[in-house]
MITOR-289395 format. One record per atom (N, C-alpha, C): residue in three letters; x, y, z. Coordinates in steps of 0.02 Angstrom, whole numbers, plus 50000, padded with zeros to 5 digits. Atoms other than C-alpha are relative to their C-alpha. Example, Ala and Ser with C-alpha at 12.3 -4.5 7.8 and 13.67 -1.06 7.14 Angstrom:
<rs>
R   code      c1      c2      c3
R    Ala   50045   49941   50000
R    Ala   50615   49775   50390
R    Ala   50045   50060   50000
R    Ser   49958   49941   49997
R    Ser   50684   49947   50357
R    Ser   49961   50055   50037
</rs>
This chain:
<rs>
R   code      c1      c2      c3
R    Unk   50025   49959   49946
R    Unk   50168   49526   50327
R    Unk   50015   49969   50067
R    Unk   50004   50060   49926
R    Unk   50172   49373   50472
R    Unk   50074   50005   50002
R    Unk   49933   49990   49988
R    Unk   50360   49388   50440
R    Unk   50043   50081   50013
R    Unk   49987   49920   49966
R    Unk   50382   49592   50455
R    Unk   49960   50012   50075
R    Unk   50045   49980   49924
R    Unk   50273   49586   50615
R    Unk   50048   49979   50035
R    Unk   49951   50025   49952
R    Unk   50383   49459   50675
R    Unk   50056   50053   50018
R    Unk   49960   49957   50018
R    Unk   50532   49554   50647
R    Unk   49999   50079   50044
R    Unk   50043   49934   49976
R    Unk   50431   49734   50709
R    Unk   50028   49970   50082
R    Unk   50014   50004   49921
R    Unk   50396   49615   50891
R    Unk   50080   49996   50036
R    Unk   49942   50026   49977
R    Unk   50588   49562   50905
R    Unk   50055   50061   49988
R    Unk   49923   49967   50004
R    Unk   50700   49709   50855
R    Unk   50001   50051   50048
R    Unk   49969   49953   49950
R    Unk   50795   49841   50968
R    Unk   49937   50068   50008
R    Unk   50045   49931   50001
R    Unk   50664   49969   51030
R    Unk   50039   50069   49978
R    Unk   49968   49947   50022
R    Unk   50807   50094   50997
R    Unk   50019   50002   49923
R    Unk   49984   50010   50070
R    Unk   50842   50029   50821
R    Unk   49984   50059   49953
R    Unk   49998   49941   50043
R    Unk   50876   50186   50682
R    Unk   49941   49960   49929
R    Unk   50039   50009   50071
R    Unk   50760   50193   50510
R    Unk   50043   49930   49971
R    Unk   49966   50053   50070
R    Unk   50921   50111   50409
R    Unk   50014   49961   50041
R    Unk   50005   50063   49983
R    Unk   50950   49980   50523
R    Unk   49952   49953   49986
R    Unk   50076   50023   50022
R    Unk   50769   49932   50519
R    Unk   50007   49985   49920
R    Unk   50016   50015   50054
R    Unk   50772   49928   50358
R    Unk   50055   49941   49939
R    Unk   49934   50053   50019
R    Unk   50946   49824   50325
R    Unk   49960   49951   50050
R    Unk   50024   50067   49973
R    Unk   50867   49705   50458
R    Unk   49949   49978   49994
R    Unk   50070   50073   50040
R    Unk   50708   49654   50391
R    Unk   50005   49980   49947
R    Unk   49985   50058   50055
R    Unk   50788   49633   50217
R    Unk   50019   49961   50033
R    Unk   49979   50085   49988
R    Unk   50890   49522   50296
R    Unk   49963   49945   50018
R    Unk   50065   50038   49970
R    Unk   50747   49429   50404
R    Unk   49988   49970   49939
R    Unk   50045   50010   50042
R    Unk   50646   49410   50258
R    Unk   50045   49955   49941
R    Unk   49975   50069   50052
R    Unk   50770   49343   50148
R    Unk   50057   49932   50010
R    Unk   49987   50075   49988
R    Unk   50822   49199   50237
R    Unk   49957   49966   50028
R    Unk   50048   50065   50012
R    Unk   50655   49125   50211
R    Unk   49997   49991   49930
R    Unk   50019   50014   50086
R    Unk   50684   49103   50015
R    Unk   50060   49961   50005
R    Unk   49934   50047   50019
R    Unk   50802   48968   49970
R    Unk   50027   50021   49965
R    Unk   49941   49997   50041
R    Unk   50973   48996   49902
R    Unk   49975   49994   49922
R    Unk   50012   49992   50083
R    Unk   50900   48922   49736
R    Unk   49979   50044   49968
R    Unk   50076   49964   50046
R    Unk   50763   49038   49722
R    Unk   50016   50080   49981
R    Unk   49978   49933   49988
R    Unk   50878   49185   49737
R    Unk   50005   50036   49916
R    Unk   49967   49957   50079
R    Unk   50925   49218   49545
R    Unk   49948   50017   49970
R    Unk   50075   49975   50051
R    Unk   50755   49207   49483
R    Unk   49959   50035   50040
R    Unk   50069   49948   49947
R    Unk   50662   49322   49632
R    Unk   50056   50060   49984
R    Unk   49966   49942   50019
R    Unk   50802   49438   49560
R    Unk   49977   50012   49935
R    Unk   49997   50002   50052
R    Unk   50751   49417   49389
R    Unk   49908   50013   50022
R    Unk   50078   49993   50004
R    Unk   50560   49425   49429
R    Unk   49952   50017   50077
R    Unk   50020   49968   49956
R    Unk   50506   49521   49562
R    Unk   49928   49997   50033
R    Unk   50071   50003   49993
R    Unk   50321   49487   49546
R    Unk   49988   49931   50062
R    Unk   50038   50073   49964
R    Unk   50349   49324   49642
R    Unk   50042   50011   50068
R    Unk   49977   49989   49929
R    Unk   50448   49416   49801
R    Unk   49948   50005   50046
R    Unk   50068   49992   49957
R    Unk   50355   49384   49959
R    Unk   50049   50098   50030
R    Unk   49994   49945   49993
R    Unk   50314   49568   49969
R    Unk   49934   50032   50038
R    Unk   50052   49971   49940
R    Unk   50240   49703   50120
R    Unk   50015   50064   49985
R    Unk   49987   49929   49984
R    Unk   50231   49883   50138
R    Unk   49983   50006   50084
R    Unk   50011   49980   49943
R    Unk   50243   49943   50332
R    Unk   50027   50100   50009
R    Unk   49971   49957   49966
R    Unk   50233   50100   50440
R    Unk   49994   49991   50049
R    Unk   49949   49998   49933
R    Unk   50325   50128   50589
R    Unk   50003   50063   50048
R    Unk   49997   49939   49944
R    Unk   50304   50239   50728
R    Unk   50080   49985   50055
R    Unk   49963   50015   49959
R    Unk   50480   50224   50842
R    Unk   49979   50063   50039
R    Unk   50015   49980   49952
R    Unk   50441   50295   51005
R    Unk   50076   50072   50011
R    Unk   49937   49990   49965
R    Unk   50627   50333   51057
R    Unk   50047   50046   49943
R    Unk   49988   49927   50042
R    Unk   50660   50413   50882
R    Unk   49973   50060   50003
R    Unk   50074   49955   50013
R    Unk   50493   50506   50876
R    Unk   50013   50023   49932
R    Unk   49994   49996   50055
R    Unk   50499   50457   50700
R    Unk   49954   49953   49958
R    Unk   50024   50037   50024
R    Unk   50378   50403   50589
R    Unk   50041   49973   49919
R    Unk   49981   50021   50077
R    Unk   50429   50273   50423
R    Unk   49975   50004   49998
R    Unk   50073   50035   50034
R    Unk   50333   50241   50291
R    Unk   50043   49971   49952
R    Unk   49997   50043   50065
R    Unk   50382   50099   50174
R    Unk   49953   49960   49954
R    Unk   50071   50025   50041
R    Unk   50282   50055   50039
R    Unk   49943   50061   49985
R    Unk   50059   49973   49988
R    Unk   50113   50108   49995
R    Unk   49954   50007   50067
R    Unk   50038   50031   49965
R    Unk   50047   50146   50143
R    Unk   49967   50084   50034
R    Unk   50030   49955   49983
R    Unk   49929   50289   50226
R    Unk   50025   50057   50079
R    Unk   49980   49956   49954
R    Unk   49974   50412   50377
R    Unk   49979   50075   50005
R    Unk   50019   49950   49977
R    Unk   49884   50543   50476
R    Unk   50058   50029   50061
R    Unk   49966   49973   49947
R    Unk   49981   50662   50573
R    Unk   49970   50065   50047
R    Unk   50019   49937   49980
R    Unk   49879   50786   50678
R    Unk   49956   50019   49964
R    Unk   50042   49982   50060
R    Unk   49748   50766   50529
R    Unk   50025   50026   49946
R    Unk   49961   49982   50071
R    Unk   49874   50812   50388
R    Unk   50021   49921   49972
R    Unk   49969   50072   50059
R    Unk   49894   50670   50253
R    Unk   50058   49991   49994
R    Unk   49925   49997   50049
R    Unk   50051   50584   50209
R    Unk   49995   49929   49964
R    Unk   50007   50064   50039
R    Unk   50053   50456   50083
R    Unk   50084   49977   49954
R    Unk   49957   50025   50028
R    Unk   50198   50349   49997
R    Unk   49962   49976   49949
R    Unk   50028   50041   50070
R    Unk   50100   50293   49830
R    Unk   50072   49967   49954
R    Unk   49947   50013   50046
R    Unk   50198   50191   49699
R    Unk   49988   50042   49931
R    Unk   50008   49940   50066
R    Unk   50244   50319   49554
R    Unk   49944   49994   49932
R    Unk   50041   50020   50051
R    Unk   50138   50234   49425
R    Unk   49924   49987   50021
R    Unk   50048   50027   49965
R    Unk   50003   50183   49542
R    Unk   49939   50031   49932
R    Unk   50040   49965   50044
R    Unk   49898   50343   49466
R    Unk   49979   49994   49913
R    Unk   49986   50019   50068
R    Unk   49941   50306   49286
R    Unk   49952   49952   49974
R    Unk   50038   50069   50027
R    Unk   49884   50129   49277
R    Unk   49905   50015   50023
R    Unk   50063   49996   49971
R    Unk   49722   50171   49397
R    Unk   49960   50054   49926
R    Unk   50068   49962   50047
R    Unk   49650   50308   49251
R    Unk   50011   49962   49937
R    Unk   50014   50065   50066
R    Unk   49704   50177   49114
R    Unk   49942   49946   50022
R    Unk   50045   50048   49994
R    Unk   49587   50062   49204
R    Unk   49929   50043   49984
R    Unk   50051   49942   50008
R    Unk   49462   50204   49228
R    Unk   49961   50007   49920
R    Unk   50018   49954   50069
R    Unk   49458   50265   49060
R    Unk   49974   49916   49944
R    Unk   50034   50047   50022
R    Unk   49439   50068   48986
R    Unk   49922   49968   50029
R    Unk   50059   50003   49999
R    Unk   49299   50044   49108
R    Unk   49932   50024   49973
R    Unk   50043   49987   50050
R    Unk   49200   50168   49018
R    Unk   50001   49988   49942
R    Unk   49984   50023   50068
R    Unk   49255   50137   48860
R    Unk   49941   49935   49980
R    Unk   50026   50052   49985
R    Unk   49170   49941   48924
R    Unk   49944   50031   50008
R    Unk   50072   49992   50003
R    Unk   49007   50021   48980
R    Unk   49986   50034   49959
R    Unk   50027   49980   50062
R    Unk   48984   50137   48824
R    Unk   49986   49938   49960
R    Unk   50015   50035   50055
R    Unk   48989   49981   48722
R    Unk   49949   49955   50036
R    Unk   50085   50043   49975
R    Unk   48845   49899   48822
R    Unk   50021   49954   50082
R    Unk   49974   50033   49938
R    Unk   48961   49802   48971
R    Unk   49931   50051   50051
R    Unk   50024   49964   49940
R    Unk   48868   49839   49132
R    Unk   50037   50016   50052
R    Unk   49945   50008   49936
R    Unk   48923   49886   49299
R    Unk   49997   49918   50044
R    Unk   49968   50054   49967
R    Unk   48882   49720   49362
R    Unk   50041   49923   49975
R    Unk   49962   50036   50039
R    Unk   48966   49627   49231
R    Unk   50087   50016   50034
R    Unk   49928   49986   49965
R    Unk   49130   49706   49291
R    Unk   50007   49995   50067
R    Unk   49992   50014   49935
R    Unk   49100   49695   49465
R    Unk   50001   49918   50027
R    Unk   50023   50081   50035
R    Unk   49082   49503   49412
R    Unk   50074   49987   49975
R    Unk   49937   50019   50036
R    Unk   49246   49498   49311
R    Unk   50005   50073   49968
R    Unk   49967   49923   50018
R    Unk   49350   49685   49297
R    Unk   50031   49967   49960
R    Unk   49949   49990   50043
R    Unk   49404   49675   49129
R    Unk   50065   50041   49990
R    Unk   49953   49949   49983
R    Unk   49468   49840   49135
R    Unk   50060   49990   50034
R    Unk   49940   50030   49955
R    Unk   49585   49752   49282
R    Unk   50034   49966   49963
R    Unk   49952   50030   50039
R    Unk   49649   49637   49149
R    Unk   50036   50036   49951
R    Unk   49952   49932   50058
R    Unk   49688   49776   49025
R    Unk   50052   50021   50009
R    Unk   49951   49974   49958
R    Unk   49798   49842   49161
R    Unk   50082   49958   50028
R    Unk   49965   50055   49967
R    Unk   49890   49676   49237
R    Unk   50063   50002   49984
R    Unk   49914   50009   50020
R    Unk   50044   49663   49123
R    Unk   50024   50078   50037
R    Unk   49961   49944   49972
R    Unk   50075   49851   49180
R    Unk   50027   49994   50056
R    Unk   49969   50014   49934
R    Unk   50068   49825   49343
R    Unk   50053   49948   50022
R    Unk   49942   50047   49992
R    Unk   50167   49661   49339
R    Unk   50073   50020   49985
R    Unk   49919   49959   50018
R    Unk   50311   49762   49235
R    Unk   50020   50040   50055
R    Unk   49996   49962   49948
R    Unk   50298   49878   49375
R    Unk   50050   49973   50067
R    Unk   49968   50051   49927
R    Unk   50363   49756   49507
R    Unk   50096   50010   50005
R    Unk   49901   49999   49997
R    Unk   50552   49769   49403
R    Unk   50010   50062   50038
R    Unk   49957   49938   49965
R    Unk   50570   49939   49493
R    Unk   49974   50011   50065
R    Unk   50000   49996   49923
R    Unk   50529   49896   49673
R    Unk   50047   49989   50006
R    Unk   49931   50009   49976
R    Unk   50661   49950   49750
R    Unk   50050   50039   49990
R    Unk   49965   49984   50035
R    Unk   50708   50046   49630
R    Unk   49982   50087   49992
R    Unk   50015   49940   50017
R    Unk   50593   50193   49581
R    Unk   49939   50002   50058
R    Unk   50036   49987   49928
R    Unk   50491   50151   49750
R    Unk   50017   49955   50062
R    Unk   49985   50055   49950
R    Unk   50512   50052   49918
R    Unk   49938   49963   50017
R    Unk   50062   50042   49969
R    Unk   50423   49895   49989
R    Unk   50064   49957   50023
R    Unk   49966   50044   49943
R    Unk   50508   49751   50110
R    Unk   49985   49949   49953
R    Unk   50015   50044   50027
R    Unk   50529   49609   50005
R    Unk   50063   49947   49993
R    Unk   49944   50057   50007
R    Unk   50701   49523   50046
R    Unk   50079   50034   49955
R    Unk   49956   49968   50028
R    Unk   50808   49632   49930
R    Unk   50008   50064   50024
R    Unk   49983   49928   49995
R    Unk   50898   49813   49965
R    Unk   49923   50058   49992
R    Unk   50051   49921   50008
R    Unk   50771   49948   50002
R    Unk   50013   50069   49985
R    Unk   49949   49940   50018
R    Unk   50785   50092   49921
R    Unk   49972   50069   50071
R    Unk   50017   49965   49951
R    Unk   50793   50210   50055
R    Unk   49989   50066   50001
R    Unk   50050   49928   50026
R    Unk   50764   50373   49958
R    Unk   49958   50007   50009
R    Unk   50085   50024   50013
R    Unk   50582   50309   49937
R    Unk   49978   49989   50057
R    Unk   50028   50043   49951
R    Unk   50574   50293   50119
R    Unk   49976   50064   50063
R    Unk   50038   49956   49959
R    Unk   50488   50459   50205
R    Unk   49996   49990   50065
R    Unk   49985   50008   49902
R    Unk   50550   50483   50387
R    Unk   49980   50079   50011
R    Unk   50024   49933   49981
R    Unk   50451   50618   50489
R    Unk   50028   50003   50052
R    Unk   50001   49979   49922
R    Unk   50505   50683   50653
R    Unk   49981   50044   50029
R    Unk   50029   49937   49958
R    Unk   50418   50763   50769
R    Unk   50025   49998   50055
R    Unk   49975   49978   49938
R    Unk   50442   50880   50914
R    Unk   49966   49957   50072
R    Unk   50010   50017   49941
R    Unk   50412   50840   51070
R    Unk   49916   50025   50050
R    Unk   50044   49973   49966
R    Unk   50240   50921   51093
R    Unk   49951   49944   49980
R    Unk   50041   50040   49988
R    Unk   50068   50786   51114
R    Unk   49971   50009   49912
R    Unk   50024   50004   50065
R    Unk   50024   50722   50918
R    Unk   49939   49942   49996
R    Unk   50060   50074   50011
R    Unk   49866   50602   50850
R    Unk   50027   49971   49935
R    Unk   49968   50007   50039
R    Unk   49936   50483   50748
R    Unk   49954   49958   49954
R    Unk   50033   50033   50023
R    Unk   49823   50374   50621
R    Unk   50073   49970   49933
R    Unk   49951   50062   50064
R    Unk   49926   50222   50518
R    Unk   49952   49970   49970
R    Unk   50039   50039   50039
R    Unk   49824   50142   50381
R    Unk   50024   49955   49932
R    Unk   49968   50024   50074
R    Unk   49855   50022   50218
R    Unk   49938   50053   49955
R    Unk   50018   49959   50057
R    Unk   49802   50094   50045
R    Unk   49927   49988   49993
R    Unk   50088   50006   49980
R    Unk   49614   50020   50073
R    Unk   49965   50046   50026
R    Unk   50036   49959   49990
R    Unk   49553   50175   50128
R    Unk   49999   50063   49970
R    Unk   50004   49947   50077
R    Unk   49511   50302   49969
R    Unk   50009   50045   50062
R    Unk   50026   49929   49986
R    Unk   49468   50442   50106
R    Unk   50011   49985   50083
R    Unk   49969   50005   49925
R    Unk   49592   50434   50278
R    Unk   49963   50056   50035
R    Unk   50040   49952   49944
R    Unk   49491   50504   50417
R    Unk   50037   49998   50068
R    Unk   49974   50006   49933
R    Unk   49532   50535   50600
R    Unk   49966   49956   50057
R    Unk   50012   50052   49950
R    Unk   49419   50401   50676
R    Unk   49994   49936   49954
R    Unk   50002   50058   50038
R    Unk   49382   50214   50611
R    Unk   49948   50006   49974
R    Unk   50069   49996   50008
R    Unk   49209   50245   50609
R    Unk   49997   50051   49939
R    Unk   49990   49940   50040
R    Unk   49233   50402   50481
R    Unk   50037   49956   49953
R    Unk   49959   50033   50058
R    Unk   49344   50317   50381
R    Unk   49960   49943   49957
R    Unk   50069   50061   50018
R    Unk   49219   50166   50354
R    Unk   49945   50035   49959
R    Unk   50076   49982   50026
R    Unk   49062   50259   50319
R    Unk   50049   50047   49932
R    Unk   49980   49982   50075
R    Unk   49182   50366   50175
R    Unk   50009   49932   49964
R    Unk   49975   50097   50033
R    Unk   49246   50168   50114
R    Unk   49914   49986   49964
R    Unk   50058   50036   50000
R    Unk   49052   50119   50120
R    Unk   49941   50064   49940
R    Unk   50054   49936   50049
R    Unk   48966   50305   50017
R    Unk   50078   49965   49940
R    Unk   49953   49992   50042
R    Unk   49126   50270   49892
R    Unk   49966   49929   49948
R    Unk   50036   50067   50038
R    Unk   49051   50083   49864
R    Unk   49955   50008   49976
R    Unk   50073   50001   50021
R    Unk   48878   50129   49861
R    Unk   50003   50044   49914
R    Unk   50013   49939   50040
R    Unk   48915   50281   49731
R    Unk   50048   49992   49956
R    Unk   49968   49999   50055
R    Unk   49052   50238   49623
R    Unk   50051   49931   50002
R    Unk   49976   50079   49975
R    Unk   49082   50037   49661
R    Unk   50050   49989   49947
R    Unk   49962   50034   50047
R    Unk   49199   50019   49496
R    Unk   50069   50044   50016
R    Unk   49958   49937   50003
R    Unk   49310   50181   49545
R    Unk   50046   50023   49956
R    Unk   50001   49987   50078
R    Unk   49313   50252   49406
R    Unk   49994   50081   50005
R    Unk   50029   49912   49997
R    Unk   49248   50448   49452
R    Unk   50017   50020   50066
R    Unk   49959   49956   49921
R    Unk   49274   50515   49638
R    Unk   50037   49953   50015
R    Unk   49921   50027   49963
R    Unk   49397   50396   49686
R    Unk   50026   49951   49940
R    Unk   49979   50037   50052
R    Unk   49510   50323   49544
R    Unk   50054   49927   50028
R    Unk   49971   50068   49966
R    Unk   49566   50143   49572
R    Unk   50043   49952   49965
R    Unk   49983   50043   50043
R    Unk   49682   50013   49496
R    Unk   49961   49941   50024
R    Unk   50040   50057   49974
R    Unk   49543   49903   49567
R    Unk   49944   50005   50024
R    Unk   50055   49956   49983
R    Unk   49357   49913   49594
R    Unk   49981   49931   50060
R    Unk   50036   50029   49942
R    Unk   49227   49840   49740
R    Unk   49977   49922   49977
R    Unk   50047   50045   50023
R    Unk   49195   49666   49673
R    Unk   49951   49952   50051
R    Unk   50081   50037   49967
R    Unk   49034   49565   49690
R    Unk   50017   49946   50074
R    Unk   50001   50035   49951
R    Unk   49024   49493   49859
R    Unk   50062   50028   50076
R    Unk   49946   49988   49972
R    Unk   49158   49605   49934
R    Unk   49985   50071   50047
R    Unk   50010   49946   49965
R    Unk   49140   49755   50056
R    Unk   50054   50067   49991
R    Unk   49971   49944   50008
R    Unk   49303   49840   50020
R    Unk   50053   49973   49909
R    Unk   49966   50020   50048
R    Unk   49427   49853   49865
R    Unk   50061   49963   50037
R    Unk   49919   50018   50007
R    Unk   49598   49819   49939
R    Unk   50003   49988   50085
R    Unk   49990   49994   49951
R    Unk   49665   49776   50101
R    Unk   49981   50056   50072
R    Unk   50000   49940   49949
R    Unk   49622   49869   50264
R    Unk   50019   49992   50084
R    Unk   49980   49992   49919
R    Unk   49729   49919   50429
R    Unk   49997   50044   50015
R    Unk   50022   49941   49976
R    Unk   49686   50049   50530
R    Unk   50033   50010   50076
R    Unk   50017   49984   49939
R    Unk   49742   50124   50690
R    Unk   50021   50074   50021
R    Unk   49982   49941   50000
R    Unk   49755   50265   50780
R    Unk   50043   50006   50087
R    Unk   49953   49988   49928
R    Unk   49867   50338   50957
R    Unk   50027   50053   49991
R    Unk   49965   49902   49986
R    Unk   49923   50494   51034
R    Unk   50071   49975   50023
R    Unk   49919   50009   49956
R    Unk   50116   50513   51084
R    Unk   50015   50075   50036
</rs>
């Protein structure tokens, strides 16, 4: 992330999508040593890996690489990874499985089994970044996977967020208090919001959270 920001503060304000996206692989992968190159090809799980979106001014184009959230005018746009859903109701469906047989909810909010059930999937998952979705991680992006909007020229509200927020709203404050009824009411997410990852003990949210918002 500290190395795509960089990257973000230093390149050409006019810079196109595929440039951008040929120049932060590159960036990014000349911080991995030569050695480390054959086996971060061979195992993907251990690429230092980001998802970003990108507002360019001068395009009036929004990216999105990666998983990552986007309001446009209050219409959703999301980049999920294809399996994301898959694995999240396999976790789902073993969490209950765990509390029918007597587990509690704060046993799992303690140690998500259910999350281990899941792990190898998701780890297999990693061979097709890149491939059957995009993220910034030093290798070729696939740039199919890489959702460019453009808008006209008339005054838009734009909200950028990471995948930490089940229920994208149009202020921070809105977005929070959905984050905070989602914890209180279904902390393992498992039923209104399905998760490959639930609220654990001592934690306020599941997953990462960036938020902002701006008019153009």
């Amino acid at each position: 992330m500290k190395l795509v920001s960089r990257y973000i503060r230093r390149m050409p304000k006019d810079i196109t999508c595929e440039v951008f996206l040929r120049g932060v692989t590159t960036y990014v992968r000349k911080h991995y040593k030569k050695s480390m190159l054959p086996r971060l090809t061979e195992h993907a799980e251990e690429r230092l890996t980001c998802s970003a979106v990108i507002y360019s001014r001068l395009q009036r184009q929004v990216w999105m690489v990666g998983d990552c959230l986007c309001l446009i005018d209050g219409e959703l746009y999301e980049n999920p990874k294809p399996e994301e859903a898959v694995y999240a109701a396999k976790r789902a469906e073993k969490s209950k499985e765990l509390l029918a047989s007597g587990t509690t909810i704060d046993e799992l909010l303690t140690h998500d089994e259910a999350r281990d059930y899941i792990l190898a999937d998701i780890v297999d998952s990693t061979k097709r970044q890149n491939i059957t979705f995009s993220v910034i991680d030093g290798f070729p992006i696939a740039q199919q996977h890489v959702p460019v909007y453009t808008l006209d020229f008339q005054p838009h509200e734009i909200v950028f967020a990471s995948d930490g927020y089940p229920f994208l709203c149009s202020t921070l404050a809105e977005s929070e208090q959905r984050l905070e009824e989602q914890r209180k009411n279904d902390p393992l997410n498992i039923q209104t919001f399905i998760a490959s990852k639930a609220f654990m003990k001592g934690q306020d949210s599941f997953d990462d959270r960036t938020y902002i918002r701006f008019e153009v």
